[in-house]
ZAMARGU-4260 file (C-alpha; in steps of 0.2 Angstrom, whole numbers, plus 5000, padded with zeros to 4 digits):
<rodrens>
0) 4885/5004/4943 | 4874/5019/4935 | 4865/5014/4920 | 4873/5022/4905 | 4858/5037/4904
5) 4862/5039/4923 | 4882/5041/4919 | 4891/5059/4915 | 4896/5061/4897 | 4915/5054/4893
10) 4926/5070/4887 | 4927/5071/4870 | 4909/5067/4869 | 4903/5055/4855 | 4918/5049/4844
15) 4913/5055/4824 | 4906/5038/4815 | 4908/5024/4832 | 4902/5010/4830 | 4893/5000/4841
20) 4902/4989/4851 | 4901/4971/4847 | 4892/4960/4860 | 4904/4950/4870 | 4896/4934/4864
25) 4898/4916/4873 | 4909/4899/4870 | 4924/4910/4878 | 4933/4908/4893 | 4921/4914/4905
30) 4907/4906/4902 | 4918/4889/4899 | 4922/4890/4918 | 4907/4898/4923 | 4914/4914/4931
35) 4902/4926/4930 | 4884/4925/4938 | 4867/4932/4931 | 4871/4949/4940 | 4888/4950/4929
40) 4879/4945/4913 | 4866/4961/4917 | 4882/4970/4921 | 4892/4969/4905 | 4875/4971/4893
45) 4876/4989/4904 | 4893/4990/4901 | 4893/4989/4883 | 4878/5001/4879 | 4888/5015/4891
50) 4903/5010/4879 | 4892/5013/4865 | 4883/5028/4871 | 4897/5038/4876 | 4909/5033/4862
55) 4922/5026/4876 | 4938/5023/4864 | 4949/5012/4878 | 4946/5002/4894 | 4961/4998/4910
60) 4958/4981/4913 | 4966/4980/4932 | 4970/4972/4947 | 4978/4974/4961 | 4995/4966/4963
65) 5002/4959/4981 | 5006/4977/4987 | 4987/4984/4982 | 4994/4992/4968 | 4986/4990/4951
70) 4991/4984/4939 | 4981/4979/4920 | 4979/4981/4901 | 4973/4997/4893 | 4962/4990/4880
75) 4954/4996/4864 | 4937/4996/4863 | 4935/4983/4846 | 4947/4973/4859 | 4933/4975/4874
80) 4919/4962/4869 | 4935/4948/4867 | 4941/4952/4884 | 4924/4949/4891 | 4921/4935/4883
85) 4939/4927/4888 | 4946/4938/4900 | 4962/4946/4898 | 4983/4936/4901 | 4997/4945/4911
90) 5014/4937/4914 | 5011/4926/4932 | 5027/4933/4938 | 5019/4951/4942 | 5012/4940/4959
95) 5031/4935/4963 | 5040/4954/4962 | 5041/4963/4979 | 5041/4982/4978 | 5055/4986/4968
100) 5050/4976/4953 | 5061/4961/4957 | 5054/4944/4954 | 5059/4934/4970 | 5055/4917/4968
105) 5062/4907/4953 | 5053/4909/4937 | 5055/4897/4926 | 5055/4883/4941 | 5039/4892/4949
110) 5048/4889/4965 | 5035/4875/4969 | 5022/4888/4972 | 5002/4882/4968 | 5008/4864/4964
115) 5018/4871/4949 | 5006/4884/4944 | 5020/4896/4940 | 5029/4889/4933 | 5039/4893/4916
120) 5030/4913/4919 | 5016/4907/4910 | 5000/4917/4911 | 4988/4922/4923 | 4971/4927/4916
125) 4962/4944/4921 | 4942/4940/4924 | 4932/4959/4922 | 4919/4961/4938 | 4909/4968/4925
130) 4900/4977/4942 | 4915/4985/4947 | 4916/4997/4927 | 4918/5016/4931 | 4921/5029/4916
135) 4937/5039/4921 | 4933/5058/4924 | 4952/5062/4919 | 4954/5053/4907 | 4948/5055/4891
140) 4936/5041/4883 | 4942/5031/4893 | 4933/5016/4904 | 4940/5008/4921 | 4936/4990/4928
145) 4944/4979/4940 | 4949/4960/4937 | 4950/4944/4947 | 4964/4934/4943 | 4963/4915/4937
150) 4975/4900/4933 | 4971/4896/4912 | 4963/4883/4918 | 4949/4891/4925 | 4954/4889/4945
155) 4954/4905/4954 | 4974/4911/4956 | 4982/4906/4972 | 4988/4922/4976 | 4974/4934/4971
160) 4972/4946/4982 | 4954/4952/4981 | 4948/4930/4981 | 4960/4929/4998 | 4949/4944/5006
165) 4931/4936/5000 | 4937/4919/5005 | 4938/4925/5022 | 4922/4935/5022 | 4913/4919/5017
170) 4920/4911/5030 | 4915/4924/5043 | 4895/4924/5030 | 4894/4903/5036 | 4900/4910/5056
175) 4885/4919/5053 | 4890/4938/5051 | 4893/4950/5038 | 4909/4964/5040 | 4904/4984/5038
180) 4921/4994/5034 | 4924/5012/5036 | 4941/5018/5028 | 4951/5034/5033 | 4967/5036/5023
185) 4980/5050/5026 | 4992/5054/5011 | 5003/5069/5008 | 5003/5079/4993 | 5018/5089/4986
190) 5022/5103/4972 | 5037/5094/4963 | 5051/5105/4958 | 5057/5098/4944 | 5048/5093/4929
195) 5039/5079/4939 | 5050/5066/4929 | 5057/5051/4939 | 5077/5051/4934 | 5082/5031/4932
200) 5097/5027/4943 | 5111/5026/4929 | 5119/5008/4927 | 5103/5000/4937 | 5089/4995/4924
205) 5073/4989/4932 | 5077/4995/4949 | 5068/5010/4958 | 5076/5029/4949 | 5077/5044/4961
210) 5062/5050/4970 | 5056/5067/4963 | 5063/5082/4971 | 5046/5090/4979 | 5042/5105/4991
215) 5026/5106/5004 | 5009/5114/4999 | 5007/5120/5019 | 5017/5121/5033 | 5011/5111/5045
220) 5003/5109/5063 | 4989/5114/5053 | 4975/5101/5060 | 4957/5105/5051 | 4961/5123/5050
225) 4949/5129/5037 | 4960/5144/5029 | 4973/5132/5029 | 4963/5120/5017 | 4953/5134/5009
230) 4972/5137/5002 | 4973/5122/4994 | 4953/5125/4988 | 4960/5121/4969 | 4965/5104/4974
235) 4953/5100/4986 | 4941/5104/4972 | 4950/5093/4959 | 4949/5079/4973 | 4931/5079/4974
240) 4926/5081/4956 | 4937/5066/4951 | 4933/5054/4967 | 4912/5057/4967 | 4915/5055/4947
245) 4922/5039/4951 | 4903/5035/4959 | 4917/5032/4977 | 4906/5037/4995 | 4917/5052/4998
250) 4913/5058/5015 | 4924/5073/5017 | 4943/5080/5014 | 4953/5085/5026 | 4967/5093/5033
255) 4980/5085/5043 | 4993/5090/5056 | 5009/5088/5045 | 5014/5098/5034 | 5007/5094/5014
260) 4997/5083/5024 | 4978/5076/5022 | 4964/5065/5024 | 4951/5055/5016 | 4937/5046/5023
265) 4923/5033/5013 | 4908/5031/5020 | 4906/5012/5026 | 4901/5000/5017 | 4901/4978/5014
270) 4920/4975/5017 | 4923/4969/5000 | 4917/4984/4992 | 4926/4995/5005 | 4942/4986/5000
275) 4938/4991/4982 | 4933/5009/4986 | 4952/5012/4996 | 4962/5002/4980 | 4952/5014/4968
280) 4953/5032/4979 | 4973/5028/4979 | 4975/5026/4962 | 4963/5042/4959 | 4971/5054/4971
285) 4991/5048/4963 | 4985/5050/4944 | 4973/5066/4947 | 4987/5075/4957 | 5001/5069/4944
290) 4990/5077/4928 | 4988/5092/4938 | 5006/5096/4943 | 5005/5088/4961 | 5012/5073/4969
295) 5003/5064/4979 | 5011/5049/4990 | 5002/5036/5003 | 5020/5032/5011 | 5017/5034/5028
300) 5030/5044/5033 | 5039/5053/5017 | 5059/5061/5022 | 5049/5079/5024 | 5034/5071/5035
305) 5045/5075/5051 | 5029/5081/5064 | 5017/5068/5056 | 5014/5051/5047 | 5001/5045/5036
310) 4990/5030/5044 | 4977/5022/5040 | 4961/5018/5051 | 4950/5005/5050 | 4934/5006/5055
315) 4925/4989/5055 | 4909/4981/5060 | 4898/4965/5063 | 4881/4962/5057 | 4870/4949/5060
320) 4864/4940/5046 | 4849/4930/5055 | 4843/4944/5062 | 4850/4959/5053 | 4856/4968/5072
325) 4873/4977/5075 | 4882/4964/5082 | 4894/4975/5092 | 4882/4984/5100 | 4879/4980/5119
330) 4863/4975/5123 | 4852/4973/5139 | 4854/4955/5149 | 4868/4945/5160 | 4885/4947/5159
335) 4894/4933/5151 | 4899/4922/5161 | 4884/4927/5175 | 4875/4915/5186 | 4863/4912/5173
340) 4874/4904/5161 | 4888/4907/5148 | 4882/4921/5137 | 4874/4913/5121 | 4885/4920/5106
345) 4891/4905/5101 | 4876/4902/5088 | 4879/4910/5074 | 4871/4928/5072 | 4867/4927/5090
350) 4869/4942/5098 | 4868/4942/5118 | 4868/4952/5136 | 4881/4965/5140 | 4888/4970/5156
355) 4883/4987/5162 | 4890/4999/5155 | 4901/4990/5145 | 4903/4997/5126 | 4902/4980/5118
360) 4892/4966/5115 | 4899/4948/5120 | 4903/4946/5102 | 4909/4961/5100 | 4924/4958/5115
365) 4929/4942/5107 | 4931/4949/5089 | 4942/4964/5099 | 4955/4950/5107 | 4957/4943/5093
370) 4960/4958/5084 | 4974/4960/5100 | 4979/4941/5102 | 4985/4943/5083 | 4991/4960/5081
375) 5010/4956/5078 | 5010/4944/5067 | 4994/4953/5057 | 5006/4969/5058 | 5013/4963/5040
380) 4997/4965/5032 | 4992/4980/5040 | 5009/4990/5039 | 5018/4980/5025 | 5032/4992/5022
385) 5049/4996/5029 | 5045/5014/5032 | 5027/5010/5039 | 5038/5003/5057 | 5043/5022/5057
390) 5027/5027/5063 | 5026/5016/5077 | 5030/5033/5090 | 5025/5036/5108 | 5015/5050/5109
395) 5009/5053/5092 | 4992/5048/5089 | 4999/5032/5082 | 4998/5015/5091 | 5014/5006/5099
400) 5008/4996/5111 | 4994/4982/5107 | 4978/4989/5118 | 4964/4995/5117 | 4954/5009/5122
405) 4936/5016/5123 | 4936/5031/5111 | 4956/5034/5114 | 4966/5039/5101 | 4982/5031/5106
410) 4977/5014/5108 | 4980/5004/5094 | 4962/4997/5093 | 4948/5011/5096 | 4932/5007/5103
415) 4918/5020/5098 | 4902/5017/5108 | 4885/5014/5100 | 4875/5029/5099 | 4856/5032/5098
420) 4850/5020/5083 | 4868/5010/5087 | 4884/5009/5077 | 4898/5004/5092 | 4912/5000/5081
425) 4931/4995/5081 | 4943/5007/5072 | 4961/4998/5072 | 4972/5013/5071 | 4991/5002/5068
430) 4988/5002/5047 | 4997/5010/5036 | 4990/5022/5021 | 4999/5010/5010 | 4993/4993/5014
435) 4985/4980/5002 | 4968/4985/5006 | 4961/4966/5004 | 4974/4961/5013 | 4975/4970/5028
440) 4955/4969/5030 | 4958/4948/5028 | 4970/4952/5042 | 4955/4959/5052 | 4943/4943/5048
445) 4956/4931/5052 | 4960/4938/5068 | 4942/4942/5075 | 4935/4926/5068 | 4948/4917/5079
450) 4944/4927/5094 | 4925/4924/5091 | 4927/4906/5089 | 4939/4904/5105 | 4928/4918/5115
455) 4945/4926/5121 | 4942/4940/5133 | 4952/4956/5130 | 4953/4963/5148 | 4950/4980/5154
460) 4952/4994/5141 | 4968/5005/5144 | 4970/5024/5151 | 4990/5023/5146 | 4989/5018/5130
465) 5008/5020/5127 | 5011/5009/5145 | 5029/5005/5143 | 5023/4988/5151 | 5012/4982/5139
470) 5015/4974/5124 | 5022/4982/5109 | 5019/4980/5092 | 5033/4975/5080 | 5047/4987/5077
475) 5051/4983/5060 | 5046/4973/5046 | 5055/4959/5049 | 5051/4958/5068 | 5034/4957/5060
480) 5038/4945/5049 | 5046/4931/5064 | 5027/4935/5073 | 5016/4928/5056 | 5029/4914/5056
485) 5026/4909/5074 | 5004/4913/5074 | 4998/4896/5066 | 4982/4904/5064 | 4983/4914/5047
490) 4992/4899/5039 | 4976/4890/5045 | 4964/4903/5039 | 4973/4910/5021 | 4984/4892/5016
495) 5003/4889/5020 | 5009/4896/5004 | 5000/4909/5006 | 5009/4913/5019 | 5026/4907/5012
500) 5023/4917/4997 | 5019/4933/5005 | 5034/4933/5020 | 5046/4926/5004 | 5040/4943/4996
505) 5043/4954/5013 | 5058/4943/5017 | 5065/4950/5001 | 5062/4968/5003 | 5069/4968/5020
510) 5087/4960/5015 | 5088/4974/5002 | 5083/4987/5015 | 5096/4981/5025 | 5110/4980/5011
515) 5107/4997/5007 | 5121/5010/5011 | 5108/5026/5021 | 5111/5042/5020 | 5112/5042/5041
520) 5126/5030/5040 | 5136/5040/5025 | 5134/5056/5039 | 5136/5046/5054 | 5154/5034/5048
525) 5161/5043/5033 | 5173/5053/5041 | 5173/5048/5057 | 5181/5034/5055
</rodrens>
């Protein structure tokens, strides 16, 4: 976080005759549980003075929900110092609602969730990570911080989202490695014709209105062309200002090959920033286009996207943490499994010998199967949606098949080879833009960790990446769903009822998909029969 002389001025300047803002004290619920470290105390005294200094009138206390979308509190600032001293309630239920608002388990019950921890939708409580506070650039006076989510009790919520992702990454911390992430999200943005208004569905209260009528902003099969992108220079611009304002590690904008269509990439970081950095450039990118006459969406393939859909590829890496080395890069000695002995990376942080000319290190190949090994039932973190199974398409830059391939585009998990000072990596290429970031990185952990510890061997790398004969990934949600119900290893890893509570949630969103009267079958039946 930028120290408040370090920070650009909130719009609006100086508020005539603010006061200073009152020091969040103690006796609350934070420090009763203990939930913030020394670095969080430093962190909220910075926050206060930047509140102070720049006459900050109202602060979003968020988090993000089961689906990575945020969702908090705006707060006004003689309401800040309370919240930081005792956090800030939400109704529980907001962690039992799949997309369309619907609360899927029973409320009151709790459904036997958490050992009746939601019961009678009572409250959850919203913890600031005081190191996470970011002043808005589009918003006016106005300050932006995210929340981990606790029981009133001071337990950390069963079904937070952001606890589930550092869970894992402690995990993978005592195995003796720490996770690098690099994030590449494609999105599409449109002009709306209309107002920009979403229209409720009359008679339906609380279910999803109309989407907005839109039209593209390019035509399409317009891959990196620069005029192309220079035409959308005013965007682009507005993109940038409101992203590096945010203090995110922009690395470039992009134009992609469908039409509207573009890309983001964040420069890698520790996964559980990285996670942060992907939920926060979504929200930016939807509210900075909405304010500015554009909509912006990271459903991965819209009704107009008919030449492309969005995906999402995850770069990730292993460091050691005894020695501080790329753990994927291969290094000089026997092959594993050589007449000298099994290769030595079962120690933790050990990084050992790779076969000539192979692009990994030992570790490295076992982290990869289990990337593979898990990929069907890991596909409902990693594409979470009904529409995300639509992008799963032969020949389209897009993974179907679960392989790998060294720097192929077409294989679901990429190998890019280390290059002069190192840096080999893995980019899984099957997410989609609108995954739960913490989720579908936990995904990642969970997976690798389990290939790492069983040293399974991923075989040779693929020159077909869309071999008929090889295995394909899920082709629909729900086939996703059957695959996390029959792989043990993430009820292992994440908890039973983590898993019961998230497949409940999908479970739900797919019996509506498959209730639902489509257009295609109006056309298809309506007349014909």
């Amino acid at each position: 976080m930028r120290s408040a002389d370090e920070r650009p001025r909130a719009q609006g300047g100086d508020g005539p005759g603010a006061r200073p803002l009152a020091s969040a004290g103690v006796g609350g619920f934070v420090e009763r549980h203990g939930l913030w470290d020394e670095r969080q105390h430093v962190a909220a005294g910075q926050v206060r003075r930047v509140i102070d200094e720049l006459g900050l009138d109202k602060v979003r206390f968020s988090f993000a929900d089961q689906h990575g979308v945020l969702r908090g509190k705006t707060l006004t600032r003689e309401a800040v110092p309370g919240a930081l001293r005792s956090g800030v309630t939400a109704p529980s239920s907001l962690l039992l609602k799949d997309t369309s608002g619907r609360t899927v388990f029973p409320v009151f019950s709790g459904g036997g969730l958490a050992d009746g921890r939601f019961a009678g939708a009572g409250d959850i409580v919203l913890v600031p990570d005081m190191t996470t506070f970011r002043v808005l650039p589009w918003a006016e006076r106005t300050g932006w911080i995210l929340c981990d989510l606790y029981h009133p009790d001071g337990t950390p919520a069963a079904f937070c989202s952001r606890g589930l992702l550092r869970g894992r990454l402690a995990a993978l911390a005592d195995a003796g490695y720490d996770l690098t992430v690099g994030v590449e999200l494609e999105f599409h943005v449109y002009r709306p014709v209309t107002d920009g208004s979403v229209p409720v569905a009359p008679g339906r209260p609380g279910a999803p209105g109309a989407a907005p009528e839109v039209e593209p902003l390019t035509s399409g099969s317009q891959l990196l062309h620069e005029e192309g992108l220079d035409r959308l220079d005013d965007l682009v611009d507005l993109l940038y200002r409101g992203l590096t304002g945010l203090d995110l590690p922009l690395r470039s904008l992009e134009l992609e090959f469908g039409p509207s269509q573009l890309e983001l990439t964040l420069d890698a970081r520790d996964a559980a920033q990285a996670a942060d950095d992907a939920l926060l450039a979504r929200a930016a990118v939807r509210q900075i286009c909405r304010r500015n006459g554009y909509h912006a969406t990271f459903m991965s393939r819209p009704a107009t996207a008919e030449t492309a859909s969005s995906g999402w590829h995850l770069h990730q890496s292993l460091r050691s943490r005894a020695t501080g080395e790329a753990a994927f890069d291969p290094t000089p000695g026997p092959a594993p499994g050589s007449a000298s002995g099994p290769a030595p990376d079962s120690a933790p942080g050990s990084v050992s010998g790779s076969a000539p000319g192979e692009p990994l290190s030992p570790v490295g190949r076992h982290y990869l199967a289990g990337l593979l090994e898990h990929a069907p039932a890991a596909t409902v973190f990693t594409t979470p949606t009904v529409n995300g199974y639509k992008r799963y398409l032969p020949m389209s830059l897009a993974p179907d098949r679960v392989v790998w391939g060294i720097d192929n585009k077409g294989a679901m998990v990429r190998v890019v080879g280390a290059r002069g000072g190192g840096g080999a990596r893995l980019e899984n290429r099957s997410g989609e833009p609108a995954a739960n970031p913490y989720l579908y990185i936990a995904s990642q952990v969970v997976s690798g960790m389990d290939g790492m510890a069983r040293r399974l061997d991923p075989g040779p790398p693929t020159i077909d990446p869309y071999d008929t004969g090889a295995r394909g990934l899920p082709g629909s949600l729900d086939q996703a769903l059957n695959a996390l119900d029959a792989d043990p290893v993430f009820a292992k890893a994440l908890g039973q009822d983590v898993v019961s509570w998230f497949t409940t949630i999908k479970r739900a969103e797919f019996a509506r998909y498959l209730a639902h009267v489509s257009d295609w079958e109006q056309r298809e039946y309506f007349d014909l029969v």
